[in-house]
DRENTI-743993 format. One line per 2 residues: number of its first residue (from 1); their letters; for each residue x, z, y of N, C-alpha, C, O, CB. Coordinates in nm, 4 decimals. Each point is the difference from the previous one (the first is absolute). Glycine has a CB too. Example, Ala and Ser with C-alpha at 12.3 -4.5 7.8 and 13.67 -1.06 7.14 Angstrom:
REM residues 2
1 = as = 1.3190:0.7800:-0.5690:-0.0890:0.0000:0.1190:0.0900:0.0000:0.1200:0.1036:0.0665:-0.0019:-0.2928:0.0581:-0.1154 ~ 0.1542:-0.1966:0.2223:0.0820:0.0060:0.1190:-0.0770:0.0730:0.1090:0.0509:0.0169:0.1108:0.0675:-0.2314:-0.1736 $
//
This chain:
REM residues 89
1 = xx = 0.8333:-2.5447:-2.9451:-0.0597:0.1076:0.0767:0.0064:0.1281:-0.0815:0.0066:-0.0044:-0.1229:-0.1588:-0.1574:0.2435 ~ 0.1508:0.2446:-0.0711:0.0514:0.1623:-0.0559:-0.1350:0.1000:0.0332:-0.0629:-0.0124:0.1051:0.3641:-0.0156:-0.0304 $
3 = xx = -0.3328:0.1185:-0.1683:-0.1576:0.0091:0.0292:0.1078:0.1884:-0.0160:0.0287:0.0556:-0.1060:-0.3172:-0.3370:-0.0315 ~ 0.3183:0.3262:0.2656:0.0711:0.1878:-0.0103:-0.1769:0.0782:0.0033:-0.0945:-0.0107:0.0782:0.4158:0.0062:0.1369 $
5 = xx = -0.2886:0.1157:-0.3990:-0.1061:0.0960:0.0083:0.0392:0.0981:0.0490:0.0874:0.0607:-0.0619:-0.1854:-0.1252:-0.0916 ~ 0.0516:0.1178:0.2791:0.0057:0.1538:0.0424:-0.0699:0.0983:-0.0769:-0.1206:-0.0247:0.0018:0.1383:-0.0540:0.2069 $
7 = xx = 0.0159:0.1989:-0.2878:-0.0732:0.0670:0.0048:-0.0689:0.1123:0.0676:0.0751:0.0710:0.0669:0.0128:-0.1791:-0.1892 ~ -0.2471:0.1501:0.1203:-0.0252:0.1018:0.1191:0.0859:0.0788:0.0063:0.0937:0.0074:-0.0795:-0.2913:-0.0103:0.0750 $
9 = xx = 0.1748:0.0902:0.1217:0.0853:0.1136:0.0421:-0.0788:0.1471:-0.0545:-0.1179:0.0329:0.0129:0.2155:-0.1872:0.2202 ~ 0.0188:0.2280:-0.2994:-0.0807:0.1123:-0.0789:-0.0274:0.1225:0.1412:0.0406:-0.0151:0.1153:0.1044:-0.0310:-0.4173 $
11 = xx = -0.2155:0.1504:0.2541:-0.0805:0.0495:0.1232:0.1635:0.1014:0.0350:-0.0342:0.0723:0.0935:-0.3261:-0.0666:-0.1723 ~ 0.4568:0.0154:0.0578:0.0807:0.0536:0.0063:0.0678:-0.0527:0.1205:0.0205:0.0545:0.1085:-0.0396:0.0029:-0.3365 $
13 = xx = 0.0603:-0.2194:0.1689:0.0634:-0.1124:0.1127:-0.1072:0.0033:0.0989:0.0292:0.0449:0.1109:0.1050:-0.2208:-0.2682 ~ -0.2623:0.1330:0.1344:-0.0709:-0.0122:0.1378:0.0261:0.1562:0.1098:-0.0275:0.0027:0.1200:-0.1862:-0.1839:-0.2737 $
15 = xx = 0.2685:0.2921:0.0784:-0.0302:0.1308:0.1583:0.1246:-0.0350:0.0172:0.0239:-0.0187:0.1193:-0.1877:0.2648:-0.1447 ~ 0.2490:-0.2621:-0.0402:0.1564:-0.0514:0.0594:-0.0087:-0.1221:0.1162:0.1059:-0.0228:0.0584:0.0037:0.0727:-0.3175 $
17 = xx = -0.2194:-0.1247:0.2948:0.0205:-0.0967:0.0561:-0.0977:0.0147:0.0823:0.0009:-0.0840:0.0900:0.1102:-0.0352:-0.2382 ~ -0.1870:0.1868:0.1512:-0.0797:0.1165:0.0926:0.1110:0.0550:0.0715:0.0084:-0.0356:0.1175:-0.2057:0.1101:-0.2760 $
19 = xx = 0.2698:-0.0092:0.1225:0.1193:0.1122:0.0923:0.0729:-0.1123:0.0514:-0.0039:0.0283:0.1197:0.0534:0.2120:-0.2722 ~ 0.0109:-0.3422:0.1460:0.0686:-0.0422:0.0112:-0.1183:-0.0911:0.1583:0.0647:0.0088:0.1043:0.1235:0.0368:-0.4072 $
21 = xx = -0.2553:-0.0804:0.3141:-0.1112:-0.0223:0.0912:-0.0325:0.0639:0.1017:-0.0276:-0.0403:0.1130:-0.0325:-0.0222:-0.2634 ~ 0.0659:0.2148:0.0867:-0.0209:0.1144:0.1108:0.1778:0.0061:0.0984:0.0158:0.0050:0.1220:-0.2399:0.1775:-0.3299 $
23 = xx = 0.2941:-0.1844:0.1364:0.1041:-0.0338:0.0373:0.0601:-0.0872:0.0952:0.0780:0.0352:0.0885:-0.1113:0.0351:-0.2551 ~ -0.0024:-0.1723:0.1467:0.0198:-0.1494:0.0892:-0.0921:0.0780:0.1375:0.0256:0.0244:0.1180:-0.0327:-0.2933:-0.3505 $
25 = xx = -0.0785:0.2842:0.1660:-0.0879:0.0008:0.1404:0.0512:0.1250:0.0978:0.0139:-0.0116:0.1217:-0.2443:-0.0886:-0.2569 ~ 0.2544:0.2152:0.0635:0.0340:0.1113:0.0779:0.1010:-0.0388:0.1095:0.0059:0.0402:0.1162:-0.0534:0.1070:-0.3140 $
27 = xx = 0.1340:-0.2447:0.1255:0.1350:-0.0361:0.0856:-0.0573:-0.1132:0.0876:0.0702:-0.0069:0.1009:0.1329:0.0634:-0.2883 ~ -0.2722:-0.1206:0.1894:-0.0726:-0.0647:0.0992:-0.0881:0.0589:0.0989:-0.0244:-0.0582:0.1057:0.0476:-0.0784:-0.2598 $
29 = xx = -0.0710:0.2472:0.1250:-0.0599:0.0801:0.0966:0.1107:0.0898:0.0983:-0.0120:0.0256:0.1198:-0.1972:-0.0218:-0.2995 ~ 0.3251:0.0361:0.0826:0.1453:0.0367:0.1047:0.0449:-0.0731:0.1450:0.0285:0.0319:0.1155:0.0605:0.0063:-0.3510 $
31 = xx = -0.1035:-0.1726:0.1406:0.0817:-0.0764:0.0746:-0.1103:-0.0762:0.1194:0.0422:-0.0828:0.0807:0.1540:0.0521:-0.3077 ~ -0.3507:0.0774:0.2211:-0.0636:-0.0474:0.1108:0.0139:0.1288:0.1084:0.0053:-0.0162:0.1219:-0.1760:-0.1601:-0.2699 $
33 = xx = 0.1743:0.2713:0.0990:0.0762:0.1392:0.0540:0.0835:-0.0285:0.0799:-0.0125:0.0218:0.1206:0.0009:0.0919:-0.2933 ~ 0.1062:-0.1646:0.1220:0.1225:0.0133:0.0829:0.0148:-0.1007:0.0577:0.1090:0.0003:0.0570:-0.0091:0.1285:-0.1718 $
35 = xx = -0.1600:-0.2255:0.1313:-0.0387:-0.1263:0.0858:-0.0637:0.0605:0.1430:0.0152:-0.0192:0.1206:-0.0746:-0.1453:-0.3527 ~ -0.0075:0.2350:0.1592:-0.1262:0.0771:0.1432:0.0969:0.1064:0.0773:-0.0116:0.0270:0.1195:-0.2635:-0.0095:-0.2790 $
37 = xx = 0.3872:0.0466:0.0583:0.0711:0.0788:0.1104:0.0726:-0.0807:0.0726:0.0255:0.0411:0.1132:-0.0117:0.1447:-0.2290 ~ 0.0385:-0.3159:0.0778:0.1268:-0.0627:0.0923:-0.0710:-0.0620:0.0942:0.0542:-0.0402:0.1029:0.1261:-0.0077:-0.2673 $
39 = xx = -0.3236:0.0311:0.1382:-0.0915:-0.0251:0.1265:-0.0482:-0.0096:0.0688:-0.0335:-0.0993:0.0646:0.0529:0.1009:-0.1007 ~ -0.0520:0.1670:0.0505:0.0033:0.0822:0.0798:0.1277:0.0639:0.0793:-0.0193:0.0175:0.1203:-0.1672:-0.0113:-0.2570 $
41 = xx = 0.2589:0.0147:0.1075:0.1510:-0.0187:0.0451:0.0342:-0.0616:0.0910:0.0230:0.0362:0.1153:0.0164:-0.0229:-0.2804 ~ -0.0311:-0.1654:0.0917:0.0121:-0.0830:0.1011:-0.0972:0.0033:0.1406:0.0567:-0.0049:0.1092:0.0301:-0.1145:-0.3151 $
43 = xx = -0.2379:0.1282:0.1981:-0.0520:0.0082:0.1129:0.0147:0.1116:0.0524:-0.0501:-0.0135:0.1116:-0.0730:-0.1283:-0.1628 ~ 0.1730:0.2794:0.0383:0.0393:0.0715:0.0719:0.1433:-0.0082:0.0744:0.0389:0.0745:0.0899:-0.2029:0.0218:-0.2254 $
45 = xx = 0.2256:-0.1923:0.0833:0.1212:-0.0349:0.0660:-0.0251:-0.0579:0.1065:0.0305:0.0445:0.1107:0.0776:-0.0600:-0.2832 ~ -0.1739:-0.1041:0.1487:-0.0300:-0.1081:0.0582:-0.1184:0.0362:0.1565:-0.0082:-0.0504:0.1120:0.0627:-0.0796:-0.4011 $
47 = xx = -0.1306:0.2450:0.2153:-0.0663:0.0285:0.1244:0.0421:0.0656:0.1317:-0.0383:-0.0108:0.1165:-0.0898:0.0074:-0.2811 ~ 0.2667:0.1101:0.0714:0.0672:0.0508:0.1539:0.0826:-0.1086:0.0656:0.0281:-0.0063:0.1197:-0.0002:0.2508:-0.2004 $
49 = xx = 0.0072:-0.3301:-0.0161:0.0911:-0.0459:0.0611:-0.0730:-0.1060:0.1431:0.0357:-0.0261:0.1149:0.1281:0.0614:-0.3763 ~ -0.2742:-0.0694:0.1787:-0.0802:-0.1052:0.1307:-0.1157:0.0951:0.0908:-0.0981:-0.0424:0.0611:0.1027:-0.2097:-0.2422 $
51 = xx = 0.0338:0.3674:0.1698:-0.1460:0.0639:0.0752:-0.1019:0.0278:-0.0836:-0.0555:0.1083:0.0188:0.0862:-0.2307:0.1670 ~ -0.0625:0.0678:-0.2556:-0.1350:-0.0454:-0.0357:-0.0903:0.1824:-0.0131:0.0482:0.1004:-0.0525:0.0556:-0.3987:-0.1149 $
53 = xx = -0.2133:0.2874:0.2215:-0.0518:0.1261:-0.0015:-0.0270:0.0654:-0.1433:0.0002:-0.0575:-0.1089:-0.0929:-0.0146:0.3289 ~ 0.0631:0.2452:-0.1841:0.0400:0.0166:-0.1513:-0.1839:-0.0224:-0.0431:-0.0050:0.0132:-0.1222:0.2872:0.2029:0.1152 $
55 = xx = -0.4315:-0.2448:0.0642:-0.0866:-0.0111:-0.0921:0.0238:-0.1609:-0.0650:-0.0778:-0.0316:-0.0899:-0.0904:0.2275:0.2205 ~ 0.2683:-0.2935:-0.0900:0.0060:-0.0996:-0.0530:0.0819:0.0013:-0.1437:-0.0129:-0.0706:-0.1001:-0.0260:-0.0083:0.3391 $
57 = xx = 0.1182:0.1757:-0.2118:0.1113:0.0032:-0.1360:-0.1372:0.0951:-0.1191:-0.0113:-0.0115:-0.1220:0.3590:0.0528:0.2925 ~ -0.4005:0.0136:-0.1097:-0.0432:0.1140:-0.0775:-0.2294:-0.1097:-0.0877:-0.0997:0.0187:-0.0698:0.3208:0.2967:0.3410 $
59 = xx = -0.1533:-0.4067:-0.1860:-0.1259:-0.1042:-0.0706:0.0566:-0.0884:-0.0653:-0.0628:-0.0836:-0.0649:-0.0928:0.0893:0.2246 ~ 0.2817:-0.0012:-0.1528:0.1250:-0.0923:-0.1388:-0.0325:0.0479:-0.0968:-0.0466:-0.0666:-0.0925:0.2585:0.0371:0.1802 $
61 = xx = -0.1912:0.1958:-0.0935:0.0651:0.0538:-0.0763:-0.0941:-0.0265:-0.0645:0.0167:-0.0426:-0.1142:0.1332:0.1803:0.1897 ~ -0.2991:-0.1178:-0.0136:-0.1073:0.0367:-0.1241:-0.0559:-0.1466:-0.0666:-0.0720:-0.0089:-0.0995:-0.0231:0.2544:0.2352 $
63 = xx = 0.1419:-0.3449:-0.0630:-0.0180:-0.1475:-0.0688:0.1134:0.0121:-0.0931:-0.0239:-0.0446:-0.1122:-0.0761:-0.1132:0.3127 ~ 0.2029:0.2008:-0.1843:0.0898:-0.0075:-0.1052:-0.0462:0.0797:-0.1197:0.0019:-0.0391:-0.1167:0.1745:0.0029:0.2812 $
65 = xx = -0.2123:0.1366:-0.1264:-0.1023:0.0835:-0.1299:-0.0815:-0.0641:-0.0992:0.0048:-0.0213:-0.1212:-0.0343:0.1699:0.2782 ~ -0.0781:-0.1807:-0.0213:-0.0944:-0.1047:-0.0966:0.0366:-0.0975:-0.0878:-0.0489:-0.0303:-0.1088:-0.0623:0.0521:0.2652 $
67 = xx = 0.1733:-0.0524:-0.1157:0.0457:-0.1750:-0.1269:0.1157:0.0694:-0.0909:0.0297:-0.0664:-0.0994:-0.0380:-0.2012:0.3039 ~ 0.0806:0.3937:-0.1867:0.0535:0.0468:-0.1286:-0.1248:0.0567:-0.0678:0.0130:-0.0234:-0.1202:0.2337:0.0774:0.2033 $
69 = xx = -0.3447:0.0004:-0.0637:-0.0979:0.0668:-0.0603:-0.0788:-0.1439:-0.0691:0.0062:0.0002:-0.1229:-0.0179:0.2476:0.3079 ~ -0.0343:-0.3252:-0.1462:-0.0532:-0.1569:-0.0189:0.1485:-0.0282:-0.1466:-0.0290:-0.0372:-0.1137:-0.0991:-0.0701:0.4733 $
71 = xx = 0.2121:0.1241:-0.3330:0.0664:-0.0734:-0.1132:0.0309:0.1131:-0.1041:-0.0157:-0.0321:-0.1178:0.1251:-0.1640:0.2708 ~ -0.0789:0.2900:-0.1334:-0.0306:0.0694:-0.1201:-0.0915:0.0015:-0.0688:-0.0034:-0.0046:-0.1229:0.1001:0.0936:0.1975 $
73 = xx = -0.1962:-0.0812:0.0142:-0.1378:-0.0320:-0.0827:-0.0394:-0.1112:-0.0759:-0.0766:0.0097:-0.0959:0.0196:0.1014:0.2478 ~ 0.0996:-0.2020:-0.1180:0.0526:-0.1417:-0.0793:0.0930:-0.0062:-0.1218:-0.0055:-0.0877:-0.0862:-0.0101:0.0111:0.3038 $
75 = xx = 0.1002:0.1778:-0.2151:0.0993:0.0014:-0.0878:-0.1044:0.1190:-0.1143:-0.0272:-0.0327:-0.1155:0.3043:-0.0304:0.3114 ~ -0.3051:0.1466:-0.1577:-0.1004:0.1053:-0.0914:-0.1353:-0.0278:-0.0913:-0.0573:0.0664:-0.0864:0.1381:0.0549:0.2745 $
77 = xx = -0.1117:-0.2866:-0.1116:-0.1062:-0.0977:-0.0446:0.0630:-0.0680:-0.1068:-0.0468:-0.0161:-0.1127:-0.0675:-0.0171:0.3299 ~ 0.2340:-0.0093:-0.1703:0.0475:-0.0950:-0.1360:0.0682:0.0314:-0.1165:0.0273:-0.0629:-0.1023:-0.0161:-0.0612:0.2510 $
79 = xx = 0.0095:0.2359:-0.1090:0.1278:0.1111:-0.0987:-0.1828:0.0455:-0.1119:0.0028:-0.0270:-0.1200:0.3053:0.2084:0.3885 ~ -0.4197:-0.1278:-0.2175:-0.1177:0.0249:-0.0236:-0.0573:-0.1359:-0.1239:-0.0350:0.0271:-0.1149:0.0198:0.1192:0.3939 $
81 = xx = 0.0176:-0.2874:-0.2211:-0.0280:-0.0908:-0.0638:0.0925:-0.0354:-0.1069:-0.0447:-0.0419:-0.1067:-0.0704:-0.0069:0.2900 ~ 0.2298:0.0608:-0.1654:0.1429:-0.0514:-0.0794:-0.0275:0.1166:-0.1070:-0.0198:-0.0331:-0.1169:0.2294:-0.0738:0.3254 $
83 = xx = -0.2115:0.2467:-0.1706:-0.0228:0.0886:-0.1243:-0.1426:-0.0037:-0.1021:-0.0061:0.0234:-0.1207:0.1575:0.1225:0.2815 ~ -0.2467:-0.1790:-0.0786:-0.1537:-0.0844:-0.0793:0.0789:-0.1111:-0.0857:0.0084:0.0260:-0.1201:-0.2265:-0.0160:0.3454 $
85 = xx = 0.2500:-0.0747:-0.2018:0.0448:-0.1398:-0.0797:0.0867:0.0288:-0.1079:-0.0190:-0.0393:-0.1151:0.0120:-0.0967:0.3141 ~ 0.1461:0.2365:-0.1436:0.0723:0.0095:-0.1254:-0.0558:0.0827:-0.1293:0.0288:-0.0055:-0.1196:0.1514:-0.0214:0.2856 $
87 = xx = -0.2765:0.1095:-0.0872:-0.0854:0.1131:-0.1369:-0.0866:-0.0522:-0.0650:-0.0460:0.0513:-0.1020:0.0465:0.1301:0.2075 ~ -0.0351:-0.2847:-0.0610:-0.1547:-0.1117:-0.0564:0.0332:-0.0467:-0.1482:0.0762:-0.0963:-0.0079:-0.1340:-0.0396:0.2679 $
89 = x = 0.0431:0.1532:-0.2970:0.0182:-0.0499:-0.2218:-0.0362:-0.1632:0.0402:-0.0054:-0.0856:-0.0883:-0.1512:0.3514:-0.1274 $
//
């Protein structure tokens, strides 16, 4: 059995891995972005194409809002906790 010593991370490496956190996440917040535009999109396609009235598309849109707003906020919680943890000695 093999006993690997890590040593801590000096406070230099820890903001490097801080940025690198803020990072991940920023691009995860893009890409729920641009999830929400092709989603809206689509139900505006989809609504002329079937009729569908416009206060129905326009109560998509704002459910589609909500749950991008719901997951960013999720992502801003953990990016929040993940940066607590990596700064913690």
């Amino acid at each position: 059995m093999f006993v690997v010593v890590i040593p801590e991370m000096s406070e230099e490496r820890r903001v490097d891995v801080t940025k690198l956190a803020r990072k991940v996440a920023e691009e995860g917040r893009v890409a729920i972005r641009h999830t929400r535009r092709e989603a809206i999109d689509l139900l505006k396609k989809s609504g002329k194409e079937s009729g569908l009235p416009e206060d129905e598309v326009s109560k998509g849109e704002k459910e589609i809002q909500k749950l991008t707003d719901l997951y960013i906020k999720k992502v801003d919680e953990l990016l929040a906790a993940k940066e607590k943890e990596i700064m913690t000695i």
